[in-house]
C-alpha positions in Angstrom: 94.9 84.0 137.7 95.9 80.4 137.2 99.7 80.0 135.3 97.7 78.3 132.6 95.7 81.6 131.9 98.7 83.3 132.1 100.3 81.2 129.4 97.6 81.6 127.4 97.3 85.3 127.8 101.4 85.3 127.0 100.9 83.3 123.7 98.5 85.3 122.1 100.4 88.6 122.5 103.5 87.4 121.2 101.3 85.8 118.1 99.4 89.1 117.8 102.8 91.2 117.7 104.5 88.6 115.8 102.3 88.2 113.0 102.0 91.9 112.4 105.6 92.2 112.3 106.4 89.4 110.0 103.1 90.7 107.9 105.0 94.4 107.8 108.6 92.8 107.2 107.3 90.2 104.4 105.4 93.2 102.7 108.3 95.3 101.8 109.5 92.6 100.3 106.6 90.2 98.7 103.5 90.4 97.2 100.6 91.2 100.0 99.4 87.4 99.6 102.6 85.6 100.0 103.2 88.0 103.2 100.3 87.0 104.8 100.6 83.2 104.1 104.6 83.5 105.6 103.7 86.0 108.6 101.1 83.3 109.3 103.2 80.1 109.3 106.3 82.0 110.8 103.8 83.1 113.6 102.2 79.6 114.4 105.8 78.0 114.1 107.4 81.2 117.1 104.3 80.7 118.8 104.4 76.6 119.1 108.1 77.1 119.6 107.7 79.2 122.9 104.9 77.5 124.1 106.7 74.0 124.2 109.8 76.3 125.9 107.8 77.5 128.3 106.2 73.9 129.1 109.8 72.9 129.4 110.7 75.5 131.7 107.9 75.0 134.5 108.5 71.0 134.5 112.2 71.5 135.5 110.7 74.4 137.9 108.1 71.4 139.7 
């Protein structure tokens, strides 16, 4: 398995688990439609986030 797989395989867990858990936070305290719309943004934003971390990471590696 490649690193890039890896990454790839890495980012959409921590999406997956992170857009649940923002869905299930939000929704105790918003309406069901407003959670979703913020667990989805939040979730893109964490997952863009580690994704440029991790890119940063393996340059200074190489």
């Amino acid at each position: 398995m490649t690193d890039r797989q890896k990454e790839s395989i890495i980012n959409s867990l921590l999406q997956f688990v992170l857009f649940f858990l923002m869905l299930f936070v939000s929704k105790l305290v918003l309406t069901q439609t407003s959670a979703f719309w913020i667990s989805l943004i939040v979730s893109i934003w964490i997952k863009s986030y580690f994704r440029f971390a991790i890119i940063r990471e393996w340059e200074e590696i190489e």
